[in-house]
C-alpha positions as CSV (number, residue, x, y, z in Angstrom):
1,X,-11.5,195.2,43.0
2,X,-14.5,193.2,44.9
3,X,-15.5,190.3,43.7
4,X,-19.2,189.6,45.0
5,X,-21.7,186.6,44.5
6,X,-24.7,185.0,46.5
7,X,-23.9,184.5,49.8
8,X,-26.2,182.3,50.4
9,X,-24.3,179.5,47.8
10,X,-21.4,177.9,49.3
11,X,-19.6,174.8,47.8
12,X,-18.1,172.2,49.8
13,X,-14.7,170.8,48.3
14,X,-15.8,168.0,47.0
15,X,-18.5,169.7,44.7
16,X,-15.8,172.2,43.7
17,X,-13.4,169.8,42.8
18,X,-16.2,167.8,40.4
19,X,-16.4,171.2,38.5
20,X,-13.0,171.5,38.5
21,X,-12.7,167.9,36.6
22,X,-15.5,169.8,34.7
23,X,-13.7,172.7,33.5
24,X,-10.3,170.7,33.0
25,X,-12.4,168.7,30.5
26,X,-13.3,171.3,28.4
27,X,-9.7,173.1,28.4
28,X,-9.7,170.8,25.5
29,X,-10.8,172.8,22.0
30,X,-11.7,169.6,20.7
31,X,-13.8,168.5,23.3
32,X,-15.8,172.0,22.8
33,X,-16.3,171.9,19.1
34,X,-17.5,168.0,19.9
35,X,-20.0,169.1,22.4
36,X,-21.0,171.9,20.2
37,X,-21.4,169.7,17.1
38,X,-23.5,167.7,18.7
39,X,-25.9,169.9,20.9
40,X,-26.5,171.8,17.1
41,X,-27.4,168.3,15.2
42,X,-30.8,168.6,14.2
43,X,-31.5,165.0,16.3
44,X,-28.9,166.1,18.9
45,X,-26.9,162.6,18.5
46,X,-24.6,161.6,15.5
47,X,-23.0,158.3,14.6
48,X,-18.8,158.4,15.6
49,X,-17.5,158.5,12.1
50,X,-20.2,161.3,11.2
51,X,-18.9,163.1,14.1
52,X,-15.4,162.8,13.3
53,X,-15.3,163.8,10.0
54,X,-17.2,166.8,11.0
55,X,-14.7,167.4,13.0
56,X,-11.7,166.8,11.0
57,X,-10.9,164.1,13.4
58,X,-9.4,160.0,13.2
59,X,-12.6,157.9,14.7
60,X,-10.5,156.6,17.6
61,X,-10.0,159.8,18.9
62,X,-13.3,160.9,18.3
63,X,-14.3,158.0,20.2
64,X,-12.1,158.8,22.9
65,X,-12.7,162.1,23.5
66,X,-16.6,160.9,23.4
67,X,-15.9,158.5,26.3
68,X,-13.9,160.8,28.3
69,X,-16.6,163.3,27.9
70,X,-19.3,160.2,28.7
71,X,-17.5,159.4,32.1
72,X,-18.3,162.8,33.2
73,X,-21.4,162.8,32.0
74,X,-21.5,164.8,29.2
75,X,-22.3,162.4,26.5
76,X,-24.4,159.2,26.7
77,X,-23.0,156.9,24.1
78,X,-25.1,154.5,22.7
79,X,-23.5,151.2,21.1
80,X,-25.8,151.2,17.6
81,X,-25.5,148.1,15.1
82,X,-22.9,146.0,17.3
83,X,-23.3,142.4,18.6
């Protein structure tokens, strides 16, 4: 079997291990139907409890998947109707 790509494209350890924090993110089925809930929204963005209940989930952890996905990037989380 030969596995072949661009050569041109290299990636340096520290890029690879930022995709691997990537791809060990999303291992998680929750974290997949979360992302996917969201990027089919109509307005792309939905409230936690809206979210969770979509999901079948408790709103703290819909919240915490939501900020483990944020930290990477994945999410921006926007603090709505709090003081």
């Amino acid at each position: 079997m030969t596995i072949s790509g661009p050569a041109a494209l290299s990636l340096d350890r520290t890029n690879a291990e930022h995709f691997a924090e990537w791809f060990a993110l999303l291992a998680d089925p929750t974290r997949v139907q979360l992302l996917h809930t969201l990027s089919t929204s109509p307005s792309g963005a939905m409230r936690i409890g809206d979210l969770a209940e979509a999901l079948g989930i408790s709103q703290s952890t819909c919240s915490h998947h939501c900020q483990v996905l944020r930290k990477v990037g994945f999410v921006v989380v926007d603090k709505v109707g709090t003081s």
